[in-house]
C-alpha positions as CSV (number, residue, x, y, z in Angstrom):
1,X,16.6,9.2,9.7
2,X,13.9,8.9,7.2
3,X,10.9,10.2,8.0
4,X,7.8,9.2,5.4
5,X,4.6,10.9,5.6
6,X,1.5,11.2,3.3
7,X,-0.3,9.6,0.7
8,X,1.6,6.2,-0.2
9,X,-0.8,4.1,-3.2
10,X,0.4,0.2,-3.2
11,X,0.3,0.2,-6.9
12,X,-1.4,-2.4,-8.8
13,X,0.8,-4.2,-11.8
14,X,-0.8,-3.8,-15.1
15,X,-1.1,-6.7,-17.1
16,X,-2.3,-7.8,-20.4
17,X,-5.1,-9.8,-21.5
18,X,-2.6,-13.1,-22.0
19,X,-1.4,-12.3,-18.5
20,X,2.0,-11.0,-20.0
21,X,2.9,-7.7,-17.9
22,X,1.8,-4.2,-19.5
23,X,4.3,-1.9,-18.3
24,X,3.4,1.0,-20.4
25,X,0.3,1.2,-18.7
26,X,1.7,0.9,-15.5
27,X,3.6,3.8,-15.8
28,X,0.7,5.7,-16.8
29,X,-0.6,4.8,-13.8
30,X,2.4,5.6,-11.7
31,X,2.5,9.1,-13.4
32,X,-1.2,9.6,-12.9
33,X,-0.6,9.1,-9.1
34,X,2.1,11.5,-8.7
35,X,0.6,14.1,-10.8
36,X,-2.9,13.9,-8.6
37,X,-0.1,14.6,-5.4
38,X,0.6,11.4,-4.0
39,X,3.8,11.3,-1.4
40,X,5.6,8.1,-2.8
41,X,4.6,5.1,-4.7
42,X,4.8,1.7,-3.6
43,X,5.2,-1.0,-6.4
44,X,5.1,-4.7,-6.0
45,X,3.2,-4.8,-2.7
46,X,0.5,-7.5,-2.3
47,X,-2.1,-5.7,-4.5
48,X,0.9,-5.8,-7.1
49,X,0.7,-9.6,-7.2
50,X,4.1,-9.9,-6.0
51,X,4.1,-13.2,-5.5
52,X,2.5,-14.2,-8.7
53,X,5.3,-12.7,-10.6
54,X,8.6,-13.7,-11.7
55,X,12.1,-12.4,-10.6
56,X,12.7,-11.0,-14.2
57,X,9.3,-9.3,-14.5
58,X,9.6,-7.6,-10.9
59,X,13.3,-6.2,-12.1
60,X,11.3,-5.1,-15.0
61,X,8.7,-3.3,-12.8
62,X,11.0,-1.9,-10.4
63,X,13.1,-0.3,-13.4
64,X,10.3,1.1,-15.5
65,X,9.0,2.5,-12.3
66,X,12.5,4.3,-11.7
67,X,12.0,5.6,-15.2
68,X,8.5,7.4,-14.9
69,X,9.1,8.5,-10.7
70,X,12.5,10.3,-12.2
71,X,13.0,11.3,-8.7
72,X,9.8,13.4,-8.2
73,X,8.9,10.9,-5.2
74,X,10.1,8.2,-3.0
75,X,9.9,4.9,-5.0
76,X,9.5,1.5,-2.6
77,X,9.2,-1.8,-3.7
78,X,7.2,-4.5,-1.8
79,X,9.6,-7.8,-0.5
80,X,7.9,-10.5,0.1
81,X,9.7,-13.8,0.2
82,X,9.6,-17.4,2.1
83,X,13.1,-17.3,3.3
84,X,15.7,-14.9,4.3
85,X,18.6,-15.7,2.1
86,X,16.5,-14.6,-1.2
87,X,14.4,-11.5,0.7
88,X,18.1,-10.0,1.1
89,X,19.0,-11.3,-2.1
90,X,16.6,-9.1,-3.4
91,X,16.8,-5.9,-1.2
92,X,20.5,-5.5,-2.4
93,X,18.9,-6.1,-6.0
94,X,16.0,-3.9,-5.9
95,X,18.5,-1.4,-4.0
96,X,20.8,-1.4,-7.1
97,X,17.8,-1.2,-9.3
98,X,16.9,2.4,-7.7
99,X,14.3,1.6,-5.1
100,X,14.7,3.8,-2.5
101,X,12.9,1.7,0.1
102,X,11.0,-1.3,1.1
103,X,7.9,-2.6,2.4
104,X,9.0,-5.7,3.6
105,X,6.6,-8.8,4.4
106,X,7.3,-11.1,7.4
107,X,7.8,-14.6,5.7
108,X,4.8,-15.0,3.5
109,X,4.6,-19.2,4.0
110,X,5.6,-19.3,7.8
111,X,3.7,-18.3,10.5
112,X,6.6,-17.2,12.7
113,X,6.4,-16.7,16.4
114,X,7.2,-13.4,18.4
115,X,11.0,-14.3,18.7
116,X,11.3,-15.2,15.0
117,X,9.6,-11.9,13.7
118,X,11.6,-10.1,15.1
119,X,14.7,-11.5,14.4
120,X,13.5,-11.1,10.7
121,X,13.2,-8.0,10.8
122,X,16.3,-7.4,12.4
123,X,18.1,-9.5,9.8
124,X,16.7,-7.4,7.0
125,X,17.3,-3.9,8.5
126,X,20.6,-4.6,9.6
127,X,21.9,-6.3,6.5
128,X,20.9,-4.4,3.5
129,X,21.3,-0.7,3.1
130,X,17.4,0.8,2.1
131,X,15.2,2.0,4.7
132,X,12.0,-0.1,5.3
133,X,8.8,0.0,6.0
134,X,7.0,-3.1,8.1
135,X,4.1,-4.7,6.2
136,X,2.0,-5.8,9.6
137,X,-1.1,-7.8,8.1
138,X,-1.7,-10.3,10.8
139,X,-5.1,-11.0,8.9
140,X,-3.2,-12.4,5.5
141,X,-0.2,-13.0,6.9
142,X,-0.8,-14.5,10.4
143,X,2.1,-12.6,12.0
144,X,1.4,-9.6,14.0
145,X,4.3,-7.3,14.9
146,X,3.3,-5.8,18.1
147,X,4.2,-2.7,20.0
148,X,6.2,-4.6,22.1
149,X,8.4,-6.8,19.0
150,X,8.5,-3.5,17.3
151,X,10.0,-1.9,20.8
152,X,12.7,-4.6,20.3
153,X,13.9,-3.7,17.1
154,X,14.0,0.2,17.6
155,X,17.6,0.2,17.4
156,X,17.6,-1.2,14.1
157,X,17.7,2.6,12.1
158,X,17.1,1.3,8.6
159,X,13.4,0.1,10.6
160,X,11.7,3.5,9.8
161,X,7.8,3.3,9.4
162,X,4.6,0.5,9.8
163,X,1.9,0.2,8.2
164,X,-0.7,-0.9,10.7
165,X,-3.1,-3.3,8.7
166,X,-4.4,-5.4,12.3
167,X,-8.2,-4.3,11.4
168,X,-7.8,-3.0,14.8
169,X,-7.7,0.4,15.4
170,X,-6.7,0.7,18.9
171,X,-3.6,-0.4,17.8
172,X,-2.5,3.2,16.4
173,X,-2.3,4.3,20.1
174,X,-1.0,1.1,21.4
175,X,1.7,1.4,19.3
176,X,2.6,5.6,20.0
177,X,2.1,4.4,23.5
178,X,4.6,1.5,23.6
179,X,7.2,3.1,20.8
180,X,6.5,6.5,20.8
181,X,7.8,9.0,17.9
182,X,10.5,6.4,16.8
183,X,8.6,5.0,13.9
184,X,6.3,6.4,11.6
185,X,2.8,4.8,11.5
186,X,0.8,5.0,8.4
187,X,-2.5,3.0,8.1
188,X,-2.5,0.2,5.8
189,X,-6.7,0.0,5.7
190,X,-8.5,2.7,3.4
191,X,-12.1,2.3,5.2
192,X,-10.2,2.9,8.7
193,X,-8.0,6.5,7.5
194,X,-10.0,8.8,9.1
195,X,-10.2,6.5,12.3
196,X,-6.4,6.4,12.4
197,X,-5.7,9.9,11.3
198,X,-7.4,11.2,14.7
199,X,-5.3,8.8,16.6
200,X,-2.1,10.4,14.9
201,X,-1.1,8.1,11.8
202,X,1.1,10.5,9.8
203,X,0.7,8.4,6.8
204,X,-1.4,6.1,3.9
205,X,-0.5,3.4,1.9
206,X,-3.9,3.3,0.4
207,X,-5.4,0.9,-2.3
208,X,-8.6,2.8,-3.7
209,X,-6.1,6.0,-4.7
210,X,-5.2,3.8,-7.6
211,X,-9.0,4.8,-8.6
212,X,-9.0,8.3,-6.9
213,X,-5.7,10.1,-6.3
214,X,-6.9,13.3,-6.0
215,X,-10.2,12.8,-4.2
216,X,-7.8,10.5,-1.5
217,X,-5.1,12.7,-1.5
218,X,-7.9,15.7,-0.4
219,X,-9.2,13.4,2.2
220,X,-5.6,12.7,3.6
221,X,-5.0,16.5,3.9
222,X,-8.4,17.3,5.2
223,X,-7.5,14.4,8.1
224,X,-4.3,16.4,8.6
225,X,-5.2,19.9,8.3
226,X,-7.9,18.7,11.4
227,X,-11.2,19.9,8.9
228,X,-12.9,16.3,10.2
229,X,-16.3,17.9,9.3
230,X,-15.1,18.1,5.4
231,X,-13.4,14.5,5.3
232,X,-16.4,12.6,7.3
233,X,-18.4,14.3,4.5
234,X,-15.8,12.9,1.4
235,X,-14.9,9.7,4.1
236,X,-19.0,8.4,3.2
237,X,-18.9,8.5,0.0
238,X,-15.7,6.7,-0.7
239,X,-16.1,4.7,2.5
240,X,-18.3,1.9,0.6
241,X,-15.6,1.7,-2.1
242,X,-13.0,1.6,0.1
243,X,-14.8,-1.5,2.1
244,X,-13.4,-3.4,-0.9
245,X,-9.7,-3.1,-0.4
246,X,-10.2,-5.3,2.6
247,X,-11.7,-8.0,0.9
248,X,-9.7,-11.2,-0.2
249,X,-10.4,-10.2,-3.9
250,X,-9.4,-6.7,-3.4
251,X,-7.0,-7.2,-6.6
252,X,-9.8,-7.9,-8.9
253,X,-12.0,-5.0,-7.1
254,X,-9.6,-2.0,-7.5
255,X,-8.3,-3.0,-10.8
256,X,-11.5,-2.9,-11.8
257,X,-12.1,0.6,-9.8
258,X,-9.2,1.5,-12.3
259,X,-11.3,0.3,-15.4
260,X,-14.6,2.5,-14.3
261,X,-12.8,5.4,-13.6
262,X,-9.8,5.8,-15.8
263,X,-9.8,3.5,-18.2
264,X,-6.7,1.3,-17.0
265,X,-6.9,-2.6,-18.1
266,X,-8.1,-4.9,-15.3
267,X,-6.9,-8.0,-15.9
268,X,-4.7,-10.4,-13.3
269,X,-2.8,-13.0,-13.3
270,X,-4.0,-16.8,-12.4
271,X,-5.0,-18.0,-10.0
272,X,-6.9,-15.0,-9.7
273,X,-9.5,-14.5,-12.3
274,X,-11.4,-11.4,-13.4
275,X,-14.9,-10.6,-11.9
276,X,-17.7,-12.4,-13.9
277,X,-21.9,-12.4,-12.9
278,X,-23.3,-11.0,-10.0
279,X,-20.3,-10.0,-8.0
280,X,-19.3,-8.3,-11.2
281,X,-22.8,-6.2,-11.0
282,X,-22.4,-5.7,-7.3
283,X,-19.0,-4.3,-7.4
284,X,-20.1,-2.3,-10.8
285,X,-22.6,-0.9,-8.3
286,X,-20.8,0.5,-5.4
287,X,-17.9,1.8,-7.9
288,X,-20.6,3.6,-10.4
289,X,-22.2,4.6,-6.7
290,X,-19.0,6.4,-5.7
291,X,-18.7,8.0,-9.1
292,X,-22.4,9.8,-9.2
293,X,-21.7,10.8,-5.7
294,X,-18.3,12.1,-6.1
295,X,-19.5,14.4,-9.0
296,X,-22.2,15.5,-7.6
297,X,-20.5,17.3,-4.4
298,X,-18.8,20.4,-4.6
299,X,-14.6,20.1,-3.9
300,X,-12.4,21.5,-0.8
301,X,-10.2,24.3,-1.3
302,X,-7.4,22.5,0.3
């Protein structure tokens, strides 16, 4: 069975000033990640703007995203869809296009009850061939896959991992509690990592390491190697960066982190629309913040 572990970025989709994808730079991107250590790369999640793309341009992402990976990691692509006929529409596509997994989204117009999610997910895992990670975002979403609906679909193999994105962190144990070792649990909040990596999370899929791969990917194996004195001291600085993945514009934020640090373009795609005035300055603040405090403190070893 697959197991996935580590450092998972949901990668943002770089796009050009006329809103027309920039794929080039999304490799670079992509590359960037995996050369800074990341575990696997997760393109068109939410923070991808999925949805605000067409079926053409999310082939095109998932295929220049083979090309640059070239195997070195595990390559996933989100699935988020209203209905079930087109989600397994496209998990047999993206499957032929060379993902090698998904993060799948309940259905992202319905708010389906307990009995429905979990037939959902059953649908999915037992109908297409790619191993798949839950997307459980009760906040955005409105569905929560508890312990107990994901206990119901533990004999469903290709169900493998969840990222646990409830805001709530006694969920971690809940969830060990209820389901044990059967399924990977990675934390889907970057200001909650350290939180859930004492509770036993054995994996990330983070937003901010789009800005920071190696500074993230250090915190992740500080949590791991069990050095908590080293990753609270790295967890406060980025901790006030990382409060802006959880925000409703978290798109516009960490594209923008992108911008500060490395240069990457930070435009989006309508409705969304880049940062303008004083929320501009205030998020300028906290990300120029993180950057003076990040070179001013000496590095791990690990």
């Amino acid at each position: 069975m697959t197991r996935w572990t580590g450092v998972f970025p949901a990668v943002t989709t770089k796009l050009k000033e006329d809103e027309s994808l920039d794929l080039a730079a999304t490799q670079a991107s992509i590359d960037r990640l995996i050369n800074n250590g990341v575990s696997g790369v997760i393109v068109l999640p939410m923070l991808g703007e999925n949805a605000s793309l067409t079926a053409a341009e999310r082939e095109s992402v998932i295929l220049a995203a083979k090309e640059v990976v070239a195997g070195r990691v595990p390559l996933l692509s989100g699935l988020a869809h209203v209905g079930m006929a087109e989600a397994l529409a496209s998990a047999r596509h993206y499957e032929k296009l060379g993902a090698q997994g998904l993060m799948a989204f309940p259905s992202i117009a319905y708010k389906s009850d307990p009995r429905e999610t979990a037939a959902w997910y059953r649908t999915l895992g037992t109908s297409c061939g790619l191993p798949i990670m839950i997307y459980n975002n009760p906040i955005a979403y409105g569905v929560d896959v508890t312990p107990s609906i994901l206990n119901e679909i533990a004999d469903v193999e290709t169900i493998v991992c969840i990222k646990e994105e409830t805001g709530n962190i006694r969920r971690v144990t809940d969830l060990y509690n209820e389901c044990g070792d059967r399924f990977s649990v990675f934390c889907g909040v970057d200001d909650l990592l350290l939180e859930s990596a004492a509770l036993g999370v054995t994996g990330w899929v983070s937003g901010m390491t789009n800005a920071w791969p190696a500074e993230c990917v250090e915190l992740f194996n500080l949590c791991m190697a069990g050095r908590y004195n080293e990753a609270r001291a790295l967890y406060r600085i980025l901790t006030p960066a990382f409060h802006l993945d959880t925000d409703v514009k978290l798109v516009q934020y960490i594209k923008l982190a992108e911008k500060v640090v490395y240069g990457a373009p930070e435009w989006v795609r309508a409705p969304r629309l880049p940062l303008i005035g004083a929320e501009r300055e205030r998020v300028l603040g906290v990300l120029e913040a993180t950057v003076t405090a990040l070179a001013a403190t000496p590095r791990s070893a690990i």
